[in-house]
Rosetta silent file (secondary structure, phi, psi, omega in degrees, C-alpha in Angstrom):
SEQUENCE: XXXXXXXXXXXXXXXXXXXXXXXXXXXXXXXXXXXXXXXXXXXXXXXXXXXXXXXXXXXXXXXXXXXXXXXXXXXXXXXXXXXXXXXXXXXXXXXXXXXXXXXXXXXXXXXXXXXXXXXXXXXXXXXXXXXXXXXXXXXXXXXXXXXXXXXXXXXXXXXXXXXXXXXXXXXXXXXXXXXXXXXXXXXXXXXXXXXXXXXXXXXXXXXXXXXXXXXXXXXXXXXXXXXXXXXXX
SCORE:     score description
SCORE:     0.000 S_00000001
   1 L     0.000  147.470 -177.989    3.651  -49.495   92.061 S_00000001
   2 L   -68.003  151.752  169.288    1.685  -47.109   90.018 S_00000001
   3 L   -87.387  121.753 -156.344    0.604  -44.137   92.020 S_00000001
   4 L  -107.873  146.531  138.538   -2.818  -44.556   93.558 S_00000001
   5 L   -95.663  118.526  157.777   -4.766  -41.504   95.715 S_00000001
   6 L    87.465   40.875 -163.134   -5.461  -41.809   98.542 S_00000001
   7 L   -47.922 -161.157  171.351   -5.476  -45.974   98.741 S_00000001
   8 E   -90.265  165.874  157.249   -7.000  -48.335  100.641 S_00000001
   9 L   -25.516  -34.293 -153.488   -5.423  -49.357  103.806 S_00000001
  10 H   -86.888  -36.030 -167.794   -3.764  -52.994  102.379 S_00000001
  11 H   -79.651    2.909  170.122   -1.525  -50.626  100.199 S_00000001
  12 H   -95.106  -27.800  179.686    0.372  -48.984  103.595 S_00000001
  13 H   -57.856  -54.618  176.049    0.774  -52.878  104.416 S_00000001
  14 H   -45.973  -44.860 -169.025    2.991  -52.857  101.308 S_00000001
  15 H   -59.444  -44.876 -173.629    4.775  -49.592  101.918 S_00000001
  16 H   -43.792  -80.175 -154.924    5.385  -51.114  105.714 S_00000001
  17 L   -65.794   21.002 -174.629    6.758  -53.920  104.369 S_00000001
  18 L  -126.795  134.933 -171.211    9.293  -52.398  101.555 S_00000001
  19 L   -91.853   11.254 -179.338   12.698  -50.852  102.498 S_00000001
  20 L  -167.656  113.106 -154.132   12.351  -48.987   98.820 S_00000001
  21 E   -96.249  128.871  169.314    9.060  -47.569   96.969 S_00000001
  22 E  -127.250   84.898 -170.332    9.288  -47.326   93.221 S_00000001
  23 E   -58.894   85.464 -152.675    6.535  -44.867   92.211 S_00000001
  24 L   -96.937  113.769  160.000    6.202  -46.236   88.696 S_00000001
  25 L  -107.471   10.468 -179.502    5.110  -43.634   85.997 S_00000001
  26 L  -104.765   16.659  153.770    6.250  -43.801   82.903 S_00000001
  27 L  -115.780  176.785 -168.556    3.854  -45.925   81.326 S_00000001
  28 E   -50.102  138.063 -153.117    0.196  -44.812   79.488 S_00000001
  29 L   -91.887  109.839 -173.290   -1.774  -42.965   81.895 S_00000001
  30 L   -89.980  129.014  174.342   -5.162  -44.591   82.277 S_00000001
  31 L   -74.102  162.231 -173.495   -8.242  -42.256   83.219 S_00000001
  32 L    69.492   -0.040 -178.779  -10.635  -43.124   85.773 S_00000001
  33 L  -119.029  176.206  179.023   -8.645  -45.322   87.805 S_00000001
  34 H   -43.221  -26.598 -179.724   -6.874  -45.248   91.371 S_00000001
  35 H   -69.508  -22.974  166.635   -4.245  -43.041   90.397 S_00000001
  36 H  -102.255   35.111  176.326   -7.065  -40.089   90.296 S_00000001
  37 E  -165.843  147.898  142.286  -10.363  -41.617   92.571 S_00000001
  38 E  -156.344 -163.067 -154.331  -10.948  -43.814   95.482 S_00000001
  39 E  -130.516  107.390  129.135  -13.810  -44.485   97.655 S_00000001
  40 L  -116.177 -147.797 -170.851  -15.765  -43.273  100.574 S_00000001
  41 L   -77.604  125.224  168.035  -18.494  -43.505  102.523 S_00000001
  42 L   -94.061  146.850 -167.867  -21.814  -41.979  101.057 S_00000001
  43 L   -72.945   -2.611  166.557  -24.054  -40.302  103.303 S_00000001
  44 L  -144.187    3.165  160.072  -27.193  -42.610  103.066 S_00000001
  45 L  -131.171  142.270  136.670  -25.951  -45.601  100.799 S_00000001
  46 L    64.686 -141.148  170.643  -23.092  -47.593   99.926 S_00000001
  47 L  -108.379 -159.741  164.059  -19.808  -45.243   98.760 S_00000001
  48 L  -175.269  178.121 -177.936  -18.764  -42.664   95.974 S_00000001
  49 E   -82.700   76.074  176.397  -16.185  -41.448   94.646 S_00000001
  50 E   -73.626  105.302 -167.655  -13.379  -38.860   95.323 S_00000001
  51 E  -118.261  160.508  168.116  -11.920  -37.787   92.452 S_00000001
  52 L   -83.025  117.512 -163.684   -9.329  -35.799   91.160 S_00000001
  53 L   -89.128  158.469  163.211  -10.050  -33.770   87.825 S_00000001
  54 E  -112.863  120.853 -127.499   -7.761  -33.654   85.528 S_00000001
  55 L  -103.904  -16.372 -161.341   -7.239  -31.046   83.374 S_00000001
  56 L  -143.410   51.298 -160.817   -5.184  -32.925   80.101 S_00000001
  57 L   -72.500  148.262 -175.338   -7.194  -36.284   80.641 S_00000001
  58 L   169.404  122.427  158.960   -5.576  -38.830   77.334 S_00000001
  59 L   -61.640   -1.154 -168.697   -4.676  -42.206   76.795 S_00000001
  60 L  -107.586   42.887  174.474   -1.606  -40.930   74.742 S_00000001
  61 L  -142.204  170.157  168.437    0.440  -39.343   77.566 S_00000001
  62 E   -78.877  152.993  164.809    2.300  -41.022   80.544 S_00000001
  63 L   -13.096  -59.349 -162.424    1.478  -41.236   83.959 S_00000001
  64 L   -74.648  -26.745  173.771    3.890  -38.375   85.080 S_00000001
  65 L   -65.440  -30.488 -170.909    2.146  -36.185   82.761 S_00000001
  66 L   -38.592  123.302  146.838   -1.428  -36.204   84.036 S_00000001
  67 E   -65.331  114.980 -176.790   -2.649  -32.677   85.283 S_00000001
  68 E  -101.613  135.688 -144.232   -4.628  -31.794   87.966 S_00000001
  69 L  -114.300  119.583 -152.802   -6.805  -29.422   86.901 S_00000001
  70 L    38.198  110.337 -160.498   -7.080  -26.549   89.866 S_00000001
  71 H   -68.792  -56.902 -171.444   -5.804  -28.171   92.656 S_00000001
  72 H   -49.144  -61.655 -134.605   -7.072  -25.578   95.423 S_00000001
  73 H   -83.013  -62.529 -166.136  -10.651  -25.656   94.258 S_00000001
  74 H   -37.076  -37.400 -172.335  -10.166  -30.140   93.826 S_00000001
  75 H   -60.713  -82.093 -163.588   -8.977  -29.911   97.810 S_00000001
  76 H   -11.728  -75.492 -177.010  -12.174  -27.724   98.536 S_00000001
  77 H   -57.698  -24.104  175.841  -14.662  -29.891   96.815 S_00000001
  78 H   -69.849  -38.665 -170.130  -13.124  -33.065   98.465 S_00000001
  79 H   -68.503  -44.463 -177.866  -13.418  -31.341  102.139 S_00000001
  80 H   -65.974  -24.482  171.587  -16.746  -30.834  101.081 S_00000001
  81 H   -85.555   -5.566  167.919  -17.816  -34.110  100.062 S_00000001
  82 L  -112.166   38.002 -146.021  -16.274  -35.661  103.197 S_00000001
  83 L   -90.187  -23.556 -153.216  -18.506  -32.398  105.416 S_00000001
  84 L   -90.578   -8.043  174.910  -21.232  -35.779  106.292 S_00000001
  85 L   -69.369  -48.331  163.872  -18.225  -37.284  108.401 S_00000001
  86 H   -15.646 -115.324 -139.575  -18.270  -34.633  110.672 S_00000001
  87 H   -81.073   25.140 -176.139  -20.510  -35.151  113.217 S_00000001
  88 H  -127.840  -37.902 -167.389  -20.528  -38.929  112.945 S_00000001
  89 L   -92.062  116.771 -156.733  -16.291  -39.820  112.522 S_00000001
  90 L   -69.456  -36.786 -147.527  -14.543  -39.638  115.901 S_00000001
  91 L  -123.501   62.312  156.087  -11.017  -38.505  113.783 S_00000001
  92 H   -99.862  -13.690 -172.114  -12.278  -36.213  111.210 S_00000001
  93 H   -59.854  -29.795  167.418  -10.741  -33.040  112.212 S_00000001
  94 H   -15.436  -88.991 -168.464   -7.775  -35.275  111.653 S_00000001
  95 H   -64.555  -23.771 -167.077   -8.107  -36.781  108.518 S_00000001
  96 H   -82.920  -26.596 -176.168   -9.245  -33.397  107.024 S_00000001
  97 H   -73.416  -46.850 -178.676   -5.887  -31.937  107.890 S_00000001
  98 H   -36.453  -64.017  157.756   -4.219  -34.775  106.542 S_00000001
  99 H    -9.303  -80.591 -157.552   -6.083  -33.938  103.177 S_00000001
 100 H  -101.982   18.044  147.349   -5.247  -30.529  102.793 S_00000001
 101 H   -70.437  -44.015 -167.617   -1.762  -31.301  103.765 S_00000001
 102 H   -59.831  -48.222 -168.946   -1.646  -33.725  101.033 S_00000001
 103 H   -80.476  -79.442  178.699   -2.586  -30.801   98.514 S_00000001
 104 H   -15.339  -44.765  176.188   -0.678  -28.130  100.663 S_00000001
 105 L   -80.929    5.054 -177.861    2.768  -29.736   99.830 S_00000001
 106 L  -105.278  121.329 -158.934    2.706  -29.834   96.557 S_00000001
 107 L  -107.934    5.112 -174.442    4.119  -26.783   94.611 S_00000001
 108 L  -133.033  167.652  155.285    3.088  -27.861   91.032 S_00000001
 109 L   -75.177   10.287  177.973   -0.611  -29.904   89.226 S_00000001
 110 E   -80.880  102.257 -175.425    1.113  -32.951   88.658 S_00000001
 111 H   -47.494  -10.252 -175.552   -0.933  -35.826   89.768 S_00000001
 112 H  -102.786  -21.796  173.695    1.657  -38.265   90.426 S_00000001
 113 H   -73.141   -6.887  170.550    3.491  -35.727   92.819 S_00000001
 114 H   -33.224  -78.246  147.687   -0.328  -35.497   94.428 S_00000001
 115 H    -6.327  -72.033 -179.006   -0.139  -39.015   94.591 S_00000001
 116 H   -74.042  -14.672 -164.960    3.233  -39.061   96.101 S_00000001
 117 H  -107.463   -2.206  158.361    2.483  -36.407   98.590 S_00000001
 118 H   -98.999  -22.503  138.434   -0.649  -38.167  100.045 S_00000001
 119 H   -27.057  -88.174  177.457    1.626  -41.431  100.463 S_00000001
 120 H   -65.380   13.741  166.516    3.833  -39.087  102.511 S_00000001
 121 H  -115.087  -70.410  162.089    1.738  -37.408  104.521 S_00000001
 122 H   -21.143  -25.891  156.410   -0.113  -40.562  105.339 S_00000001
 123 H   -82.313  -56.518  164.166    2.950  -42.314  106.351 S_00000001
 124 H    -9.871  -89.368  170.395    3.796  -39.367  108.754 S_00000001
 125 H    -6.779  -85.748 -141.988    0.035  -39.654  110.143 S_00000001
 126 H   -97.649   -1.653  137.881    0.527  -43.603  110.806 S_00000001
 127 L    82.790   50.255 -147.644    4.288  -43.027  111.965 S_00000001
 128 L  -129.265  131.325 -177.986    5.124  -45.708  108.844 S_00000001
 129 L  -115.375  121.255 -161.512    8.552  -45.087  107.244 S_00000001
 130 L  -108.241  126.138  166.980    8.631  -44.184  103.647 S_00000001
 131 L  -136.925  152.687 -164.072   11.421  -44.039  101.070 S_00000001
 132 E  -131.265  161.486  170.162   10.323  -43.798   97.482 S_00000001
 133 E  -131.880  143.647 -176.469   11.910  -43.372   94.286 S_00000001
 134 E  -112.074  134.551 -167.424    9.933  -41.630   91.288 S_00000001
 135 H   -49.391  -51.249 -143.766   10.308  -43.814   88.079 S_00000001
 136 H  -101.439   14.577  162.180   10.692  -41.251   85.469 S_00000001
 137 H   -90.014   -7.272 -169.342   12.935  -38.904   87.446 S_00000001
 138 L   -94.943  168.766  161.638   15.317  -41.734   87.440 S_00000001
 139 L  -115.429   95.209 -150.404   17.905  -42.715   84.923 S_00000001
 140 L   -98.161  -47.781  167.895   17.119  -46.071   84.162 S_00000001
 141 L    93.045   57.375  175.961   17.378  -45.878   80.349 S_00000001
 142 L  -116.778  140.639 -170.160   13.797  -48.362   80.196 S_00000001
 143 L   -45.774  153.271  156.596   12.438  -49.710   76.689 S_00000001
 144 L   -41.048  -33.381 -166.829    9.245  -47.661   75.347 S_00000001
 145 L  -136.944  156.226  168.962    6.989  -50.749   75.549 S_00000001
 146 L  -151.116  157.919   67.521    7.264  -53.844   77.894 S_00000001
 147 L    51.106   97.193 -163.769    5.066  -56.588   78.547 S_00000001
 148 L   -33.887  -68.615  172.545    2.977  -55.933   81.626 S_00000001
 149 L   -48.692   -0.070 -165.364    4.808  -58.147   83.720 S_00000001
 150 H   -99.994   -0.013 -173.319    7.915  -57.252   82.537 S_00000001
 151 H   -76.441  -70.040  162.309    8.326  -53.767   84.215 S_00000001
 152 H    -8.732  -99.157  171.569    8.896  -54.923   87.436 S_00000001
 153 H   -28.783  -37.850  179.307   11.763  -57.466   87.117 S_00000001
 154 H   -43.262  -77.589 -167.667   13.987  -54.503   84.693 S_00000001
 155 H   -25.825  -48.966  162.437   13.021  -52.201   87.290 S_00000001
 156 H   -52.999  -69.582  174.216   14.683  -54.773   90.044 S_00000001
 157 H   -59.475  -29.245  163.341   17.182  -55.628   88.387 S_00000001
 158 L   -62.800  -30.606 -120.585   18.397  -52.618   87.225 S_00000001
 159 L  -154.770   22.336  164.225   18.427  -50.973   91.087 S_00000001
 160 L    70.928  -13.197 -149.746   20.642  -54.026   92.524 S_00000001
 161 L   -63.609  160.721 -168.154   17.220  -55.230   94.099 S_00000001
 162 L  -103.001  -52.069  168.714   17.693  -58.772   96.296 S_00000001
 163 E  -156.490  167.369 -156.430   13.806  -59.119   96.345 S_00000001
 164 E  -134.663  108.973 -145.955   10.514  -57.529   95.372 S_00000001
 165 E   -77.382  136.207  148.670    7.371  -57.833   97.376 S_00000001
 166 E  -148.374 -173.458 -169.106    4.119  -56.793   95.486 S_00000001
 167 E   -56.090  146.570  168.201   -0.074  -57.516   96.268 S_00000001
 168 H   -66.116  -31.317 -177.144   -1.091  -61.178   95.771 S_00000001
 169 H   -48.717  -48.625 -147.508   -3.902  -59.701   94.194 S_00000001
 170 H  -102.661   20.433 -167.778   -1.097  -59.358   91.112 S_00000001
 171 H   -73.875  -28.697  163.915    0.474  -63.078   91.732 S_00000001
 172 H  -106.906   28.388  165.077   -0.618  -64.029   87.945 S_00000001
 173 L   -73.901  -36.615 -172.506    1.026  -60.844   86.425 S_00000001
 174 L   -96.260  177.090  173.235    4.633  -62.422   87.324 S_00000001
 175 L  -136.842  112.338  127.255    6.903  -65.483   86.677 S_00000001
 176 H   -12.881  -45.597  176.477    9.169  -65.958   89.704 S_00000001
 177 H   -50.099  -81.545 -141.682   11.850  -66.853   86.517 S_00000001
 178 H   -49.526  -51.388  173.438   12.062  -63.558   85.103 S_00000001
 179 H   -43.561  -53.002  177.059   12.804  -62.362   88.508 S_00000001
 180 H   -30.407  -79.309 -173.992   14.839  -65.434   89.199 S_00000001
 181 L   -41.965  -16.991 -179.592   16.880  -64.405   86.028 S_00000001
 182 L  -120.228   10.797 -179.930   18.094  -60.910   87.158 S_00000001
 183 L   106.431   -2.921 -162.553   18.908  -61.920   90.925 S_00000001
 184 L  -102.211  110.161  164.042   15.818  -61.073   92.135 S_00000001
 185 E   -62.729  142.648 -151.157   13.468  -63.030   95.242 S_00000001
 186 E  -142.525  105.412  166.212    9.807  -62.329   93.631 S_00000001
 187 E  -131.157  171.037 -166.062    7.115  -62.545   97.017 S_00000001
 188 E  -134.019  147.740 -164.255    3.683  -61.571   97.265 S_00000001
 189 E  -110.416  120.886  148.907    2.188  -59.712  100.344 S_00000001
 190 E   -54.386   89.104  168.688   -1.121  -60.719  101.889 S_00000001
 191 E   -22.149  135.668  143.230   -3.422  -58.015  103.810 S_00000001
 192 L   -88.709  165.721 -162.323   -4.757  -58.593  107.272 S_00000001
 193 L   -77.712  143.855  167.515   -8.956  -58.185  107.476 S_00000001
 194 L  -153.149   83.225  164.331   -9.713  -55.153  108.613 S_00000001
 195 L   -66.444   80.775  152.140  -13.523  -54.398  109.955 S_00000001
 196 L   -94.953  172.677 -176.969  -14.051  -51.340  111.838 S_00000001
 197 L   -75.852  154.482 -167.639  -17.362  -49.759  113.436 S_00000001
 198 L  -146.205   95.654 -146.894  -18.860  -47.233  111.303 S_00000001
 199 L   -92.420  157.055  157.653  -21.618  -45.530  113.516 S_00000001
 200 L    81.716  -31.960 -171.753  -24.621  -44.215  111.753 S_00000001
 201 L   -89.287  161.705  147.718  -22.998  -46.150  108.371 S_00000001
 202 L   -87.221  124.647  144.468  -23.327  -49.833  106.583 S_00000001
 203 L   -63.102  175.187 -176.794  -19.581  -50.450  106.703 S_00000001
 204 L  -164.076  125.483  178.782  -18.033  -51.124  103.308 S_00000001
 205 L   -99.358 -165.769 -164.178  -14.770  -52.524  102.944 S_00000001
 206 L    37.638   53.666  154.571  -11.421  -51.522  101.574 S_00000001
 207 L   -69.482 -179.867  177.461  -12.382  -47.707  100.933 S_00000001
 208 E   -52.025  132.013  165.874   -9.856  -44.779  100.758 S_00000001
 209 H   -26.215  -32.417 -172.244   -7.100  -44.478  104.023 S_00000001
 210 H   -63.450   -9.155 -172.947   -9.402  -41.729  104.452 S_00000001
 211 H  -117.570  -14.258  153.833  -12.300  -43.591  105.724 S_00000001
 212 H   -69.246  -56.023  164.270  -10.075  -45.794  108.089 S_00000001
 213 H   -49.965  -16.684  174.307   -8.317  -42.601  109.271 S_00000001
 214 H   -67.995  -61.828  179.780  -11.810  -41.126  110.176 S_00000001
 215 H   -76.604  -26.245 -179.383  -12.606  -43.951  112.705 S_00000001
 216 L   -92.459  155.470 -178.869   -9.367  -45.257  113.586 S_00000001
 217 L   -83.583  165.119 -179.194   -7.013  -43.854  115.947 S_00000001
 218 H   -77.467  -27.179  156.812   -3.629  -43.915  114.005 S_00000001
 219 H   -14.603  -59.061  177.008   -2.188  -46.768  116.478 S_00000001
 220 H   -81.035  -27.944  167.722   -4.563  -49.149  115.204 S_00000001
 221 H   -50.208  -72.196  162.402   -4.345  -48.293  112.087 S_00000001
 222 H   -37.895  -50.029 -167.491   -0.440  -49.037  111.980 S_00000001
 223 H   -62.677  -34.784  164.874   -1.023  -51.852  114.298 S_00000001
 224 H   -52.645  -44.025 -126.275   -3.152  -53.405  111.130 S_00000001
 225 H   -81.581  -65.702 -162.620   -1.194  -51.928  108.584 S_00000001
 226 L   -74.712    3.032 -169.740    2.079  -54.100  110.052 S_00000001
 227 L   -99.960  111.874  138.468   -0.270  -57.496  110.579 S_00000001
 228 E  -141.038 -162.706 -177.592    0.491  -59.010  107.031 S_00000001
 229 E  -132.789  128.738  151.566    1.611  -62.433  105.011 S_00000001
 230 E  -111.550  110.875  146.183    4.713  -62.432  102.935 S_00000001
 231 E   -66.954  147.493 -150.946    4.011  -65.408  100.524 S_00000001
 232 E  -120.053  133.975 -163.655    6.401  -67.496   98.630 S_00000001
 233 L  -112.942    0.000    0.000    5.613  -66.841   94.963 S_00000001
């Protein structure tokens, strides 16, 4: 999976369900999307955004390249834009630690270790057991260009895998052959609904972990997290 910050809840239902994470970065690094932003709660409408600047934003670089441009000062302004939780979000002292953990552990600007290091502190949090691999640290020896759908299945096949779970949402990106062809079972994971109270708020669903970790205790969270559908693809 590409590295997203700070996802929604449905993406620790993947992580639950995978004995091996393949933090895939080595293709063109798209701006504006989940690997820098996600979504919370705005303080009188609807969401916004929490984003990550980037300091060497370009379609012509890879994933792994991306910069985050002052890190310290990106944590800051993020604590600050989630200051309206306070006195309404049961678990923010929480979630805010969680945050600046996320940032804390990181000894370089590179957005996909961000990435990876809000994954792992969030799995901590939620008591969720994470083992990852980072694509472009590995030596997989993968063509310059592929096929969208075509990353995956190498990527499987190459790594011994017996089968490879990913969102249903992404069920017409694959061919069950291609998989088929390197040894590989090719299933798709379903989400369970997840509606919590949001006092003072209109909920709004699938925001950032961060706006489930605000309300939820981490119990429940996990206890959703582990309610999913594995689909036959």
């Amino acid at each position: 999976m590409q590295p997203y910050f700070f996802p929604y809840w449905g993406h620790f239902s993947l992580i639950f369900a995978t004995e091996c994470w393949i933090v895939f970065d080595v293709t063109q690094y798209t701006p504006k999307s989940w690997m820098s932003r996600n979504r919370i709660l705005h303080p009188t409408r609807g969401w916004q955004y929490l984003s990550v600047p980037i300091s060497n934003v370009s379609r012509s670089i890879r994933t792994h390249q991306a910069l985050v441009k002052d890190p310290a000062g990106a944590r800051d302004t993020m604590v600050r834009k989630l200051e309206h939780y306070r006195k309404k979000a049961p678990f923010f002292d929480a979630t805010i630690q969680v945050l600046s953990q996320a940032f804390d552990d990181v000894k370089d600007d590179s957005l996909v270790a961000l990435d990876v290091s809000a994954l792992c502190t969030v799995c901590r949090y939620l008591d969720i057991s994470f083992d990852y691999r980072i694509c472009s640290q590995m030596p997989l020896d993968l063509p310059d260009k592929m096929d969208p759908g075509q990353w995956a299945p190498e990527i499987a096949k190459r790594l011994g895998a017996a089968h490879y779970v990913n969102p249903e949402s992404g069920r017409e990106l694959f061919d069950a052959r291609d998989f088929a062809a390197g040894n590989v079972k090719l299933s798709f994971l379903s989400p369970a609904e997840f509606e919590y109270l949001t006092p003072g708020y209109t909920f709004e669903p699938n925001l950032s972990i961060l706006d489930a970790m605000m309300w939820n205790e981490p119990a429940v969270i996990r206890d959703v997290v582990s309610s999913h559908y594995i689909l036959k693809a």
